[in-house]
N, C-alpha and C positions, 0 to 999 in steps of 0.2 A: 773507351768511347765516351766523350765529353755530351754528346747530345745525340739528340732523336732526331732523322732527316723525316718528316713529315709532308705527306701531302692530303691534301683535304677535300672530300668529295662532298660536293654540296658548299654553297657561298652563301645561302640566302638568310631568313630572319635568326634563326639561331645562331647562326655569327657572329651578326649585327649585335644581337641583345648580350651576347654572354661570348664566344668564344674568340672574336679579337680581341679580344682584351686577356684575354689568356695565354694568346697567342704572342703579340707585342705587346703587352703592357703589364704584366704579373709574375711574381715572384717565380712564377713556373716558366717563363719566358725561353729562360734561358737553358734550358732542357731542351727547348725546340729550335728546328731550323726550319721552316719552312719553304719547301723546297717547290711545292708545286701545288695548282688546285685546279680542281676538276668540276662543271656544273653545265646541264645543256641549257639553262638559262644564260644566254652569252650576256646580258645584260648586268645581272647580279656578280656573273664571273669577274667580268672587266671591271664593274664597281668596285670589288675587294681587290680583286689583282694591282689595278692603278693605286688605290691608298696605301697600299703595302709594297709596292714596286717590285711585283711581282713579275720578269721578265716574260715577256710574250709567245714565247716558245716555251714555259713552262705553264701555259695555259691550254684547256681541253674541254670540251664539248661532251667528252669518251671518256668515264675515268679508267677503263682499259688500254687505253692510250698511255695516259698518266702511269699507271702500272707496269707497263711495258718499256718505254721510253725513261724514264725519268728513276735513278738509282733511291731509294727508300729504303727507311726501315718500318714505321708504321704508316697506317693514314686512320682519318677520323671519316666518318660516312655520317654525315648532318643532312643525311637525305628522309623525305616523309617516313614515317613508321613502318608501312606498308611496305616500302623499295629497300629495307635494312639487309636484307636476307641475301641478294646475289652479289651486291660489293663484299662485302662482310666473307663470304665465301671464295669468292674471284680473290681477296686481297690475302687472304690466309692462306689459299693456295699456292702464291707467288711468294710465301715465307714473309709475311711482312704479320707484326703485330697490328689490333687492328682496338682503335675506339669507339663506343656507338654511346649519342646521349641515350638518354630515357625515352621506351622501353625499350628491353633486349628487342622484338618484335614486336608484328599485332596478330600474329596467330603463334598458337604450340606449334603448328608444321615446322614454319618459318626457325624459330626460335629453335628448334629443335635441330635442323639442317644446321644451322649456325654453330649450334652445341657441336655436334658432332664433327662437321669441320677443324673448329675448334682442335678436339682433340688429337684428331688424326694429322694436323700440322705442327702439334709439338711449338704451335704460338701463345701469344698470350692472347685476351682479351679483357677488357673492360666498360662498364655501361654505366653512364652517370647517369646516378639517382642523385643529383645533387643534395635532396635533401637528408642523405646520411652521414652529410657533414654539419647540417645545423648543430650547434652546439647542446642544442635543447633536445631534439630525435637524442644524440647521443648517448645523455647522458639517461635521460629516460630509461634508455636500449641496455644502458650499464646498471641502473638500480634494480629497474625491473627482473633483469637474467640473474641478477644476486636474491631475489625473492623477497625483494622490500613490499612488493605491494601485491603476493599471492598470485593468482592467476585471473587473467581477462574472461569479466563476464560479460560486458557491451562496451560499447564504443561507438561515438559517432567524431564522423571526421566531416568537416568545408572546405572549399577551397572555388569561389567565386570569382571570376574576374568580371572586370570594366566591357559591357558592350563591345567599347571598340577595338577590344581583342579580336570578335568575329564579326565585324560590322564591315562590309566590303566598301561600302559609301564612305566610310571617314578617311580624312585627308589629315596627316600622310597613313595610307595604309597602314595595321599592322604586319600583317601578312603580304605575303609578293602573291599571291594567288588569289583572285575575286571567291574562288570556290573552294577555303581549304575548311572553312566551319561545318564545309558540307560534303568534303573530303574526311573528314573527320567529326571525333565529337568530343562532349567534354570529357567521358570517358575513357580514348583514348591520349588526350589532350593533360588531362588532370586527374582523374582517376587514381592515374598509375603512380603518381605520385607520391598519394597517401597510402595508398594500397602498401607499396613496397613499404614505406616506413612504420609505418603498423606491424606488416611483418618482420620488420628490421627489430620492432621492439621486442615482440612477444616471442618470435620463434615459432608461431604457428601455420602448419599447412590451411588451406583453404580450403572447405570438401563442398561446399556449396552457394551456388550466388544466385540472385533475383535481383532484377533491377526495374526501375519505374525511371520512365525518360517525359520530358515537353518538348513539345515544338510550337509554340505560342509569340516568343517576342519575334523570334528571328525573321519567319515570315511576312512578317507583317512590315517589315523592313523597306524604304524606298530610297529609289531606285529600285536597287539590285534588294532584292528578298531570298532570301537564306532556308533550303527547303531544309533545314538541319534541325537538332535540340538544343534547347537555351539551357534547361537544367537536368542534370539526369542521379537519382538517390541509389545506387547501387549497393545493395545488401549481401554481404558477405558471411559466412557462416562455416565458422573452424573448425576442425576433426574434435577439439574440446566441448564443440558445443558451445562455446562463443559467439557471437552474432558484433557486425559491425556496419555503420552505415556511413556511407559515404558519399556525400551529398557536393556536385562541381558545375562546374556550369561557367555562363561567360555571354551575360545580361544583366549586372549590375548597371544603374545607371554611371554616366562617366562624371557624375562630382563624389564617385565613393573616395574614399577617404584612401584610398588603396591600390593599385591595379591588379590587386590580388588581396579580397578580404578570406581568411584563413584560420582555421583553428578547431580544436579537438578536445575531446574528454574521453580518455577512459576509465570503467568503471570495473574494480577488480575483487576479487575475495578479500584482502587486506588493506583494502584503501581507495584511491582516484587520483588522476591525476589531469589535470589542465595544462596543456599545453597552449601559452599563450602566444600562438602564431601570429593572431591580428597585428598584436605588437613588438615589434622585432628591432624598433629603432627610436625615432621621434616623433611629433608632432611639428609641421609649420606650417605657417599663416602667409600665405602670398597672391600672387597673381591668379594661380590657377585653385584657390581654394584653402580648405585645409587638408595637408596631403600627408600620410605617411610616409617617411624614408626610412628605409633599410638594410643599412650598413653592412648588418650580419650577412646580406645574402650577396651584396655586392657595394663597395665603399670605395669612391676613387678617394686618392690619399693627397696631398698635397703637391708629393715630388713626380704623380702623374700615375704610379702607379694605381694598379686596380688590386683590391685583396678582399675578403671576404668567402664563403662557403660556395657560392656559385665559382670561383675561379678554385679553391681546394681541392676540390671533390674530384675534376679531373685531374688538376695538377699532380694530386697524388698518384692517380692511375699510369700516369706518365711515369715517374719515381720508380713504380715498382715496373715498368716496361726497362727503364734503365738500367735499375738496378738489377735485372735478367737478362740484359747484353751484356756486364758487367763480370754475370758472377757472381753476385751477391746477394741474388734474392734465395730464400730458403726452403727448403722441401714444401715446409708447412704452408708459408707464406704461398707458392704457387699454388698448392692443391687448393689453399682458401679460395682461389681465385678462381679458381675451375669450378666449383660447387655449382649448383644449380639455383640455390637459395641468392650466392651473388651475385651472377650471371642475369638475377630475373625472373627467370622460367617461371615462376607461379606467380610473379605480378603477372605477365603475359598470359598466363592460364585465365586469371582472371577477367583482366580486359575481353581475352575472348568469349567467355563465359556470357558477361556482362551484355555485350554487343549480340551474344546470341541468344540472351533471354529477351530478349527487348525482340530479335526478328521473329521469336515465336511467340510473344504477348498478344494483348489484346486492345480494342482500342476503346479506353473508356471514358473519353469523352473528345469534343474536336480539338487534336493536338497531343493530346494525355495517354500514355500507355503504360500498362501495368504488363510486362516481363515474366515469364515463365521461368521456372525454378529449373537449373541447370546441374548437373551434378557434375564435380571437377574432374574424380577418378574416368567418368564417362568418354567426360571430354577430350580426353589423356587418352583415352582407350582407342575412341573414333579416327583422331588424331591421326596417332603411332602407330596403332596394331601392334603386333610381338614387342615391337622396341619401348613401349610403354612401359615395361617393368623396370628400365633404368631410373626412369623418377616416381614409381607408387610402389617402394618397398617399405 
């Protein structure tokens, strides 16, 4: 088997920003065939479809249809957070391997249904945390598990973007939905981000989270006013006793230097370390200001191709889908991939954690609310019932 027949459920912003170009135009290309795509936005469909000449009988409204109809081996589900769980399962069920960006889900249910399909269809799966290919998380991830810098005692992570991330009013949109800022939050948005790569570094479970959310710029927004949170500080606290904060959001003004200003400290028994996220490329002087570019995360190249960590991270996931049609992937290599730790599951624990300290907080000022203390095991427990003991052993 020379490549993966591919179909792709969902067309809209995460396409646009990151997965066509993975799709036709990177290194990973050519691993895929893209055979089909699926989204009840006919607008967004036919958008991608026409630029990729995508034939019109391999277009769908129903990604059930698409599943049924149309011969696959995997597909990718770039559908909201929320909607991961029934494609994901419907596609596993039908033997096909199956991709999800970041997060595995937005609840443990979900996430957990997922898991366990998973299992019982003897597929694979994969969830881009694209930031476990930055070169910097990596290497981090690699000094740190060799005991260069002792064990994590705090940490604070950012990750801020540009207003007009969730600003429905700005032209052109970012998002295809006037109400996704409020469909969602930075939370589950950005959060899960850092979250997982934090844990990517340390290795530690989660046993407790409190979060503190605003809702200050968004509303205030015209036109269309955003009943949502502009920034939310989610406090993490590890079975060591570790504590981390994680501070995201998406109300910088839009001359930030940035569309994503970022970056981390952690502080440990044997040392700290700074991760310098803000800076990941260059500085230039032009029309629209002065702007960061950032090669490392995505770098079109001259001969057109695209390469960089945002197209790696799943390119590889695809490598090991192949090389498991193949034959070639290895005991070890697969169980890695079955793990729960890569799967997600406790970035997910958290995000829900997060979202549910915040619905049982208080509200301390207009806009402002401080997040009630969530316990993970709990959360795990409420969840699953009996089936809980497969991840708090």
């Amino acid at each position: 088997m020379e490549s993966i027949r591919l179909g792709i459920i969902g067309t809209g912003s995460v396409v646009r920003e990151i997965y066509q170009h993975l799709y036709f135009a990177s290194e990973y290309s050519h691993l895929l065939t893209i055979e089909a795509a699926a989204d009840p936005n006919e607008l967004a469909l036919h958008d991608f479809c026409d630029r990729y000449h995508i034939p019109r009988n391999r277009r769908f409204t129903d990604y059930k249809r698409m599943i049924q109809q149309v011969k696959l081996d995997a597909v990718q589900v770039n559908t909201p957070d929320a909607l991961h769980r029934q494609p994901t399962v419907d596609a596993l069920a039908a033997g096909l391997d199956v991709m999800v960006p970041k997060p595995l889900a937005a609840t443990i249910a979900d996430g957990h249904a997922m898991i366990t399909a998973l299992r019982q269809s003897g597929r694979l799966m994969g969830v881009d945390f694209h930031k476990r290919e930055d070169p910097r998380i990596k290497e981090a991830a690699a000094r740190y598990q060799k005991g260069e810098y002792g064990t994590l005692q705090c940490s604070i992570w950012y990750m801020i973007d540009k207003l007009l991330v969730a600003d429905p009013n700005h032209h052109p949109r970012f998002f295809a939905s006037a109400d996704f800022a409020h469909q969602n939050s930075p939370i589950s948005f950005l959060t899960v981000h850092m979250v997982d790569a934090l844990i990517r570094i340390v290795r530690l479970r989660p046993a407790q989270v409190r979060a503190h959310a605003w809702s200050q710029k968004l509303p205030s927004l015209k036109p269309i006013a955003v009943p949502g949170y502009d920034l939310c500080d989610t406090e993490v606290t590890f079975e060591n006793g570790a504590v981390a904060h994680i501070v995201t959001g998406w109300h910088l003004p839009n001359g930030a230097h940035a569309l994503t200003v970022q970056s981390a400290r952690l502080v440990c028994t044997e040392g700290m370390l700074d991760l310098g996220l803000d800076v990941p490329g260059y500085h230039e002087l032009g029309r629209e200001g002065i702007v960061e570019r950032n090669p490392l995360f995505r770098n079109f190249e001259p001969d057109g191709r695209v390469t960089g960590y945002g197209m790696s991270s799943p390119g590889r996931i695809y490598e090991r889908f192949l090389r498991a049609a193949n034959g070639q992937l290895s005991t070890d290599q697969r169980a890695t991939m079955l793990t729960p730790v890569e799967l997600g599951f406790w970035t997910t624990a958290v995000l829900q954690a997060a979202e549910s300290s915040l619905h049982r907080g208080h509200q301390l000022a207009t806009g402002a609310v401080a997040g009630a203390p969530v316990d993970i095991r709990d959360l795990v427990r409420a969840a699953l019932g009996d089936q809980a003991g497969e991840y708090l052993v």
